[in-house]
Backbone bond lengths (Angstrom), bond angles and torsions (degrees), N, CA, C in turn:
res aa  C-N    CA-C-N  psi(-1)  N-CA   C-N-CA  omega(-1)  CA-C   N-CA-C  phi
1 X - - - 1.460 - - 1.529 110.91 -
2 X 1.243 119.39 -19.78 1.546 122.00 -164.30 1.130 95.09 -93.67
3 X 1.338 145.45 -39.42 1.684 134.99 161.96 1.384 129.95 -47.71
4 X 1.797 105.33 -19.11 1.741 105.56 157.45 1.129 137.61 -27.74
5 X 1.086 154.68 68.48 1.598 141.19 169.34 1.813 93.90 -40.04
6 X 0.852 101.99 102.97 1.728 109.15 169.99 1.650 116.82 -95.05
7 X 1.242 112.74 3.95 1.763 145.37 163.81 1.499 101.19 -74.13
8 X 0.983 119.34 -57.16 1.983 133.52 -175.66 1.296 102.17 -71.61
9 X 1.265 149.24 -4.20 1.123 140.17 -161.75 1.598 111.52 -71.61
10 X 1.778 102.65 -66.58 1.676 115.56 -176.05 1.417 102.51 -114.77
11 X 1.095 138.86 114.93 1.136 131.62 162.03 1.444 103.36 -77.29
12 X 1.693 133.43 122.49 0.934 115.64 -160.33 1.683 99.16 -104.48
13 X 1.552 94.53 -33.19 2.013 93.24 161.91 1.569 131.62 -44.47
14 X 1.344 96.48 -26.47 1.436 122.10 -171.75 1.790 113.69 -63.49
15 X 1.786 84.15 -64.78 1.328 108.79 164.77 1.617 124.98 -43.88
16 X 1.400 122.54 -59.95 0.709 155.78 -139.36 1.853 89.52 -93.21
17 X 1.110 120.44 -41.97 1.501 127.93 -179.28 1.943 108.94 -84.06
18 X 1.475 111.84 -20.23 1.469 110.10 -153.62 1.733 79.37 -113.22
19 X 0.856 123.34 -14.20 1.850 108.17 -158.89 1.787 96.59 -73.32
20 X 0.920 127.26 -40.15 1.954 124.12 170.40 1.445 101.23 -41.14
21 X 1.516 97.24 -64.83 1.884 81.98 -177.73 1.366 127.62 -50.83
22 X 1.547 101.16 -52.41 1.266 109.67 -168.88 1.898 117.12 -61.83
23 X 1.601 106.90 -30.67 1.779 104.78 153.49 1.261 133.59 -46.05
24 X 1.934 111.95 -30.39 1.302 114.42 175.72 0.973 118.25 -34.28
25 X 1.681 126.40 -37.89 1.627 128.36 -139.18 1.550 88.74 -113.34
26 X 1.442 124.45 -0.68 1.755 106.55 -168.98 1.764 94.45 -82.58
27 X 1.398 132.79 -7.94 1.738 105.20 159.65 1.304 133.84 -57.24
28 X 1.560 106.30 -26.77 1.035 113.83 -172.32 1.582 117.89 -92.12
29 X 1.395 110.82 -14.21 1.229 117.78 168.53 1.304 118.05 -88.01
30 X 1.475 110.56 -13.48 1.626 102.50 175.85 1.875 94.94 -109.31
31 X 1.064 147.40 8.13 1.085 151.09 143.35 1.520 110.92 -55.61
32 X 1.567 121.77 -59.84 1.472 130.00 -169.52 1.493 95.94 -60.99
33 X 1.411 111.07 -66.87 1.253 130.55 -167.19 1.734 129.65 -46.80
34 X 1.375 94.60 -54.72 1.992 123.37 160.12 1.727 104.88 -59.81
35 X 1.334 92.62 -82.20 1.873 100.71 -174.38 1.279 85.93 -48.39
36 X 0.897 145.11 -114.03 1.932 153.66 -152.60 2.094 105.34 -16.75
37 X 1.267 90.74 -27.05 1.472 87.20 170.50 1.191 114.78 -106.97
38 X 1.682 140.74 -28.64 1.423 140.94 145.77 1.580 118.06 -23.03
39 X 1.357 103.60 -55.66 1.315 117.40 -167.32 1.632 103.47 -89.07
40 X 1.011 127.84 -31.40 1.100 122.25 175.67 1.771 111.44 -77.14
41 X 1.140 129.96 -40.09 1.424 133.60 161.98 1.212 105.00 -32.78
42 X 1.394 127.32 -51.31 1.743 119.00 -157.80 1.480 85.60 -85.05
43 X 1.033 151.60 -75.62 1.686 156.17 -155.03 1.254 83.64 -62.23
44 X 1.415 160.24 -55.36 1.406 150.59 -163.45 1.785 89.66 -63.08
45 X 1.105 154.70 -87.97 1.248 170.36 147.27 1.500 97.31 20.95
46 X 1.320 104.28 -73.85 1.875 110.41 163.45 1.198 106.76 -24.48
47 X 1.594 107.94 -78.36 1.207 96.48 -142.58 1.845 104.78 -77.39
48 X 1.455 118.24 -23.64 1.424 108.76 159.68 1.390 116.79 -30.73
49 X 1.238 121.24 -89.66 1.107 118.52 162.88 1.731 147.77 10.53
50 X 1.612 87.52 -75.32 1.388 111.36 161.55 2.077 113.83 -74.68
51 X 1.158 114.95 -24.79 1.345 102.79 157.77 1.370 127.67 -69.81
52 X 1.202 117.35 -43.79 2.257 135.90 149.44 1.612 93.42 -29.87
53 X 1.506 156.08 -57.97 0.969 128.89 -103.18 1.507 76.10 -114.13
54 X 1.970 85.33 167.54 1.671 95.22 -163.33 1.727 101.48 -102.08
55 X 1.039 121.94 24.60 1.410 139.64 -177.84 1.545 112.08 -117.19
56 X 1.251 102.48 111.02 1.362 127.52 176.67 1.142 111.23 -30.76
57 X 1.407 108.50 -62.76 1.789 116.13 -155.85 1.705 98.57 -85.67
58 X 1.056 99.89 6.42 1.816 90.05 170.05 1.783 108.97 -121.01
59 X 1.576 102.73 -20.83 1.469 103.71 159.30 1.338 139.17 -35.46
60 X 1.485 91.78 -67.11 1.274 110.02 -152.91 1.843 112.92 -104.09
61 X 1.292 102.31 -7.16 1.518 118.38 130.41 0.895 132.83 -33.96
62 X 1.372 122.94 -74.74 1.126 149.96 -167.12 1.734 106.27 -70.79
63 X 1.405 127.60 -29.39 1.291 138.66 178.72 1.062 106.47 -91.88
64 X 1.191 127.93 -22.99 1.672 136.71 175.22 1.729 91.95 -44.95
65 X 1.860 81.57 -91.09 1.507 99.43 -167.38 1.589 114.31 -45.50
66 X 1.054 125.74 -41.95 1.571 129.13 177.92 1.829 106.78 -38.94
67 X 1.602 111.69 -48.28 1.134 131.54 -152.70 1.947 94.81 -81.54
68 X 1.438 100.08 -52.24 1.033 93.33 174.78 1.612 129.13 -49.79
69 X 1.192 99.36 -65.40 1.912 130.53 -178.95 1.762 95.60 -44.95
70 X 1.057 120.70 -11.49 1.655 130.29 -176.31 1.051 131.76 -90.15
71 X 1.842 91.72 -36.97 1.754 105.03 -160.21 1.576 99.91 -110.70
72 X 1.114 120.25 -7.60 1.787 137.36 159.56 0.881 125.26 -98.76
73 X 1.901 114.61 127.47 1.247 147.36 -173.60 1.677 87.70 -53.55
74 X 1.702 96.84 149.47 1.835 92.73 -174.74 1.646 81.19 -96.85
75 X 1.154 158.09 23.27 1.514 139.60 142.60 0.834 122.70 -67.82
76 X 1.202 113.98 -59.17 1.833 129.74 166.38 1.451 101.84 -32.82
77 X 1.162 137.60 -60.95 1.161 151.34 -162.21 1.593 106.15 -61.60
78 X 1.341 118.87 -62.86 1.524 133.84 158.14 1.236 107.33 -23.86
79 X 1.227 107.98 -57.69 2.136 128.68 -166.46 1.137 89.29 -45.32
80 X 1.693 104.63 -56.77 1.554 109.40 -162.97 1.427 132.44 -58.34
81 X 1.723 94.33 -44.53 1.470 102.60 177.77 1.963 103.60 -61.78
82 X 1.251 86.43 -48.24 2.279 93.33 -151.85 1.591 98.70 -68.87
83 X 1.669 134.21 -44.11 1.083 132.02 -160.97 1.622 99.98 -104.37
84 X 1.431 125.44 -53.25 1.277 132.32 -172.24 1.389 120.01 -42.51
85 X 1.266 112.26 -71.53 1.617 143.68 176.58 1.508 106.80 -50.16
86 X 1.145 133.00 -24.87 1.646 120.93 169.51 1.706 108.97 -73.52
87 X 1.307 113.20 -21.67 1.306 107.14 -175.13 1.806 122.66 -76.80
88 X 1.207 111.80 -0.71 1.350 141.83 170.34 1.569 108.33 -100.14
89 X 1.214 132.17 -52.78 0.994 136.18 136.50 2.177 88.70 142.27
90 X 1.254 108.62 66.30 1.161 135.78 158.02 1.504 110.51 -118.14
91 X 1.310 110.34 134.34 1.558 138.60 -175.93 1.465 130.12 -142.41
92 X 1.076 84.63 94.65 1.529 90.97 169.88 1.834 120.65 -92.02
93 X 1.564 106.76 162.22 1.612 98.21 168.23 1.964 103.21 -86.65
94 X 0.885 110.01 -168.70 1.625 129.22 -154.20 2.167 84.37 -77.19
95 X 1.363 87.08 -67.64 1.816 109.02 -179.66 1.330 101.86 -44.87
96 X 1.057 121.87 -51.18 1.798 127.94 -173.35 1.509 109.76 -72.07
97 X 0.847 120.32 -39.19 1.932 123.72 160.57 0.817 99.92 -50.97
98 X 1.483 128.59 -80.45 1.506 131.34 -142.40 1.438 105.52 -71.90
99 X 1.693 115.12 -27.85 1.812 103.44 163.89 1.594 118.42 -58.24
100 X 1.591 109.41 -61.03 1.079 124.20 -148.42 2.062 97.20 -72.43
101 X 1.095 99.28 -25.13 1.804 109.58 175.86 1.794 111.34 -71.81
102 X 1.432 89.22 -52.10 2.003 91.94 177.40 1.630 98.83 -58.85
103 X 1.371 128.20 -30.25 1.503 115.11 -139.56 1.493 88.86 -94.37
104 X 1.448 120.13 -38.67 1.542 104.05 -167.43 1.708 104.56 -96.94
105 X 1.610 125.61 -6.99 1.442 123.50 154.94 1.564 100.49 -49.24
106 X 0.935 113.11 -84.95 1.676 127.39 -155.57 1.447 91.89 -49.80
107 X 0.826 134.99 -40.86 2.311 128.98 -164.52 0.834 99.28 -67.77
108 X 1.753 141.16 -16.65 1.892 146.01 161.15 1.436 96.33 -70.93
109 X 1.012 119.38 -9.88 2.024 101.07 -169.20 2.069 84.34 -107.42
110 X 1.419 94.05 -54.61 1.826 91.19 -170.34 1.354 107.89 -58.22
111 X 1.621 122.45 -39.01 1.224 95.29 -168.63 1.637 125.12 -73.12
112 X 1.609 112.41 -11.20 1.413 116.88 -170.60 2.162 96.89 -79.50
113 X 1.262 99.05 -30.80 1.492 104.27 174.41 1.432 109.36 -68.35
114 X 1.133 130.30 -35.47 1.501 140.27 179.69 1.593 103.86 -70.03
115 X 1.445 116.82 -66.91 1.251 125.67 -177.46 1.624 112.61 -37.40
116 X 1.951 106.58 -56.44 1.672 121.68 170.52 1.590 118.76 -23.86
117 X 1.692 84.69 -64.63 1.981 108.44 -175.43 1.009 94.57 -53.89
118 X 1.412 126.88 -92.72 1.278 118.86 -151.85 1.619 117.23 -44.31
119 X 1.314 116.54 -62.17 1.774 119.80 -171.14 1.847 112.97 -60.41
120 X 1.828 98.28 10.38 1.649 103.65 168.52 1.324 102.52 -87.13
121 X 1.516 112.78 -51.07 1.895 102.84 179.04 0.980 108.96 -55.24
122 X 2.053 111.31 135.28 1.200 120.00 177.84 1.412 131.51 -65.51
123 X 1.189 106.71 128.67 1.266 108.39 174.74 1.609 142.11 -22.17
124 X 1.625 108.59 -41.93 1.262 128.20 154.77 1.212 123.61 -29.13
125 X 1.649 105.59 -57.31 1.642 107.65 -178.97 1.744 111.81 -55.71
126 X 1.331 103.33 -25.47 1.652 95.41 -160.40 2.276 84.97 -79.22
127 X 1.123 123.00 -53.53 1.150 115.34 -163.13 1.712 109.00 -73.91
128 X 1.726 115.54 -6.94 1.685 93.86 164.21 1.997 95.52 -91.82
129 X 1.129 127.03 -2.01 1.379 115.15 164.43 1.675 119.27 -66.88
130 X 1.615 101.69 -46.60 1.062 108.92 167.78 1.536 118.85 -58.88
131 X 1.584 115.36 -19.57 1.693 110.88 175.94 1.254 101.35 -68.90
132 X 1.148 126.08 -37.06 1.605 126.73 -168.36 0.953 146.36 -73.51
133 X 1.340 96.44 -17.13 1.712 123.53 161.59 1.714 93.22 115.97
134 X 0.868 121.15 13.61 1.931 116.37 -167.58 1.719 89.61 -70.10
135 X 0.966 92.49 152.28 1.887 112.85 152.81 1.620 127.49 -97.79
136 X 1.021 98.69 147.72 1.339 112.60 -158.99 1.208 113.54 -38.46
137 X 1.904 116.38 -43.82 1.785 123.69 175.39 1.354 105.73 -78.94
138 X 1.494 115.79 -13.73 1.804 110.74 179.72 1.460 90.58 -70.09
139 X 1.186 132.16 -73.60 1.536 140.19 -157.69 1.634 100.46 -54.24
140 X 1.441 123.80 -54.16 1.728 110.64 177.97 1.514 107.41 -61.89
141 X 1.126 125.45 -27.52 1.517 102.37 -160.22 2.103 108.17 -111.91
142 X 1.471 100.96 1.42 1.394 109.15 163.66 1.272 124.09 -108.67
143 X 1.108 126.15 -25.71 1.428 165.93 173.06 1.566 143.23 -46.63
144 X 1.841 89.11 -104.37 0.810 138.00 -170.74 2.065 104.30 -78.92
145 X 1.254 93.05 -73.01 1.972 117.67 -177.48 1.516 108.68 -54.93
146 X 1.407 127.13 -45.82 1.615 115.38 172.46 1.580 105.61 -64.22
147 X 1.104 139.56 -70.88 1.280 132.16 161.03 1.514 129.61 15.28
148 X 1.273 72.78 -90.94 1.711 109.27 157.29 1.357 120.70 -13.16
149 X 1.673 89.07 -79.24 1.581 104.51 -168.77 1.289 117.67 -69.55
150 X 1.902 110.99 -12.94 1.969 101.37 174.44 1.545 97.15 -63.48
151 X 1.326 131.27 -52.49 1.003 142.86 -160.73 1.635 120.19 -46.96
152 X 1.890 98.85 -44.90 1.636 108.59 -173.25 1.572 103.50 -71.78
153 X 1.367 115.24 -43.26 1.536 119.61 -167.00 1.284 125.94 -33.33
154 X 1.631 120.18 -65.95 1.373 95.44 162.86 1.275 137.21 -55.88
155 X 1.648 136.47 -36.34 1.219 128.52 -173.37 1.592 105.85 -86.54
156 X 1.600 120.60 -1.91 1.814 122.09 167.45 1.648 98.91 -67.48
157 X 1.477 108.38 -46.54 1.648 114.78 -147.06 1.085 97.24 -63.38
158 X 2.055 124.39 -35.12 1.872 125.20 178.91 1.030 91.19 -60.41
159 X 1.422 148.86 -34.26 1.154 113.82 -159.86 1.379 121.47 -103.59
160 X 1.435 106.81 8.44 1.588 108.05 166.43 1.257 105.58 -82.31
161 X 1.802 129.42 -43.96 1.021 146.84 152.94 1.464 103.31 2.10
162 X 1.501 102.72 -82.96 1.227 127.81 -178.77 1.882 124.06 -30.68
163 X 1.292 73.68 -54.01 1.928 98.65 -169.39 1.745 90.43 -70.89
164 X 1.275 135.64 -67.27 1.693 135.82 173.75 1.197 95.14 -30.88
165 X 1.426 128.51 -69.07 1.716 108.68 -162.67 1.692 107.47 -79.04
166 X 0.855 115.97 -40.62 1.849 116.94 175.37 1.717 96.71 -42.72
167 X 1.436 112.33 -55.57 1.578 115.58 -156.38 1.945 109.92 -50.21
168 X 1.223 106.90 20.53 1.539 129.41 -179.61 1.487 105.37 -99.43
169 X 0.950 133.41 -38.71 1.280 146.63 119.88 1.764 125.81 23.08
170 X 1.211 97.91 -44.96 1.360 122.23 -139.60 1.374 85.12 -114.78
171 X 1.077 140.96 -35.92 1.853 152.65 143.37 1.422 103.78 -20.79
172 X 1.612 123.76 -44.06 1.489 127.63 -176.88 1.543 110.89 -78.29
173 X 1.243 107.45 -8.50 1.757 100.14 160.81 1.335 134.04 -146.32
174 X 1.496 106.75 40.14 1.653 144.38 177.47 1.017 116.02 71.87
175 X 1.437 110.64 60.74 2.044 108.64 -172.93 1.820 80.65 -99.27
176 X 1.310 128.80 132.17 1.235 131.66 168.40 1.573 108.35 -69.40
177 X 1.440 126.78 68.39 1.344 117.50 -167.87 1.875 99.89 -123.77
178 X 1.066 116.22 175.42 1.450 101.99 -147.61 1.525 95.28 -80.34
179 X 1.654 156.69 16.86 1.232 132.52 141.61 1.937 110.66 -56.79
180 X 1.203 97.71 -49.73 1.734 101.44 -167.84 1.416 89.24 -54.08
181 X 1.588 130.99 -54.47 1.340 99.93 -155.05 1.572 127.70 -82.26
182 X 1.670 90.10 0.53 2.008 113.96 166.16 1.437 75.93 -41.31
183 X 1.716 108.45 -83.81 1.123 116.17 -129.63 1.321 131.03 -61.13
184 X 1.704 100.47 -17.88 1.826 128.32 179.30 1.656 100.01 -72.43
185 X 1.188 122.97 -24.60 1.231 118.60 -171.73 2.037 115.41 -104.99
186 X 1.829 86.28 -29.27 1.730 83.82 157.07 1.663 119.85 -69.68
187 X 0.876 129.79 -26.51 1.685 141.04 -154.65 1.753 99.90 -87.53
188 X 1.957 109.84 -48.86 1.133 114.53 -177.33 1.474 98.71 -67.44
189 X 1.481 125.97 -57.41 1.504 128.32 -162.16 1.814 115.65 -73.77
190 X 0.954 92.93 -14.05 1.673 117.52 -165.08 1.276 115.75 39.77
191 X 1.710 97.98 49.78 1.904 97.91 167.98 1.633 84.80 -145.75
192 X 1.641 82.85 103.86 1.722 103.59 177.16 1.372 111.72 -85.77
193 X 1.691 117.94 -9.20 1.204 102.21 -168.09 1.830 109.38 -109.41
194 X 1.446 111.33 8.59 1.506 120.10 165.35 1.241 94.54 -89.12
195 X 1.203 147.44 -95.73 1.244 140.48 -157.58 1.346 128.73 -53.20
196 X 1.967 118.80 -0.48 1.172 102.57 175.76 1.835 95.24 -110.80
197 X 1.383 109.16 17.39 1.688 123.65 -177.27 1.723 92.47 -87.48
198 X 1.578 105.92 -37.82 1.477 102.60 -167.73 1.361 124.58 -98.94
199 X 1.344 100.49 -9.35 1.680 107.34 166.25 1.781 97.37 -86.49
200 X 1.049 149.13 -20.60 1.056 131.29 145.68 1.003 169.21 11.54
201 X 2.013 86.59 -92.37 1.487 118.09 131.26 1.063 122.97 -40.85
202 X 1.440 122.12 -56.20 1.717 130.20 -172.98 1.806 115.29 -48.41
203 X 1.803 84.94 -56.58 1.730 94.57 173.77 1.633 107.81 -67.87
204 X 1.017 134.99 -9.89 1.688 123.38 174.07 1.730 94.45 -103.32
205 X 0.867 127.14 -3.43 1.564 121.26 168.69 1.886 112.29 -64.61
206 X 1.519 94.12 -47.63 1.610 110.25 -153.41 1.587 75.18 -79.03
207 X 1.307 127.41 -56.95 1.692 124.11 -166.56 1.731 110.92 -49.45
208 X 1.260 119.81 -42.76 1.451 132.54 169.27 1.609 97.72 -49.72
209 X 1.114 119.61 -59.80 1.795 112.36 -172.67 2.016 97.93 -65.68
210 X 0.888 123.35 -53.57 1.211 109.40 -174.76 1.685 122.04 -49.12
211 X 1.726 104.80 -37.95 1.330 105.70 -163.54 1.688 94.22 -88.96
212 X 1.154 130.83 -3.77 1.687 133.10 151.62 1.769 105.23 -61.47
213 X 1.224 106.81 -64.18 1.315 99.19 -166.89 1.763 109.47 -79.30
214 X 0.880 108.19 22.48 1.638 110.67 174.48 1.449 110.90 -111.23
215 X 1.605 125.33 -34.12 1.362 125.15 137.01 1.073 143.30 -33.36
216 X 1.542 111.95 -50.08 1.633 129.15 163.20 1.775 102.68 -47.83
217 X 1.038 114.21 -59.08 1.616 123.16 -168.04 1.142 109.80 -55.34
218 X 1.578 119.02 -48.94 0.834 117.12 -148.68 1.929 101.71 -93.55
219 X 1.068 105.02 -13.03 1.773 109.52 169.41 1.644 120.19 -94.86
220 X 1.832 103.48 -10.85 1.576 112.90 167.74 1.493 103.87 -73.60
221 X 1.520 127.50 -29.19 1.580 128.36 -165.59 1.413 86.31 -87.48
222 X 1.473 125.03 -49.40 1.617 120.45 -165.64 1.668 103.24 -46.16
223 X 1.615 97.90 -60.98 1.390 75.39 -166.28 1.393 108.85 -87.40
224 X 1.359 143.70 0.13 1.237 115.51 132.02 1.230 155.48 -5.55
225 X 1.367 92.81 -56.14 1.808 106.84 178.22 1.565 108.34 -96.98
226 X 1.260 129.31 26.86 1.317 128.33 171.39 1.402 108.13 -130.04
């Protein structure tokens, strides 16, 4: 401990001079991160769905990919899309991976959270809907889906959570999003360990606004459902 330079730790001038740049890249991290969970919500929903269904060939599909998208590192996956896929002669840009990779990783985590919610509302409700003459999408989407959704919110919101700090990730195959430009500015300054102290901060900044607005939601459904 006594060999610390505890002086070298934060350069706070440092900080304080690099943090503009280093914001450049937070569109793209809340682009990967947001879109990758937008898009992954609706295909998570699918494939809920299609895991519920009493048809084989849409089952077990649907459990495939879930199983897969689960049991693989989402880098590997990246590798796959950004480096793999040109050798077939598929191409993506850097930005277009890292969406289309976050969006169908994460729809294996939402849809098993989706699948949960829904098969918690009791059953009952769906068969006095069915007394009523409702149809099957009247009853999920009047029904069935508000319910639901008090239920998914907290365990959806980890996984946006999730996707914001993962979306660093995306640094390993030149998405200019604010880890790479930590790292463009540790490499130039050669004090990697202030600027990756202060993107940090930055990434627990954006997580603080989420876990506010996941409260809000989650007391707009409360009293919703009362």
């Amino acid at each position: 401990m006594g060999a610390i330079d505890w002086g070298n730790i934060f350069d706070l001038q440092l900080a304080i001079t690099s943090l503009p740049y280093i914001l450049q890249g937070i569109g793209y991290t809340i682009l990967i991160s947001f879109g990758g969970m937008s898009i992954g919500l609706v295909i998570g929903f699918i494939l809920a769905l299609g895991r519920n269904s009493k048809w084989h060939i849409i089952k077990w599909p649907a459990r495939l990919f879930i199983s897969y998208m689960r049991g693989t590192p989402m880098l590997v996956f990246l590798f796959l899309l950004y480096f793999g896929l040109p050798n077939i002669g598929i191409q993506f840009t850097a930005v277009t991976a890292a969406l289309i990779g976050f969006s169908l990783h994460s729809s294996a985590y939402m849809a098993e959270i989706n699948r949960s919610a829904l098969n918690s509302v009791e059953k009952g409700q769906w068969e006095a809907a069915t007394a009523l003459g409702m149809s099957y999408w009247q009853t999920m989407w009047s029904i069935i889906l508000p319910q639901a959704t008090r239920i998914a919110i907290p365990p959806l919101s980890n996984v946006l959570l999730d996707l914001i700090k993962a979306s660093s990730l995306a640094a390993m195959i030149t998405v200019p999003e604010l880890f790479q430009r930590a790292k463009i500015v540790g490499g130039r300054e050669f004090d990697y360990l202030t600027v990756y102290i202060l993107v940090g901060f930055v990434y627990w900044g954006i997580s603080v606004l989420v876990e506010v607005w996941q409260s809000r939601l989650e007391r707009r459904f409360s009293f919703s459902q009362k």
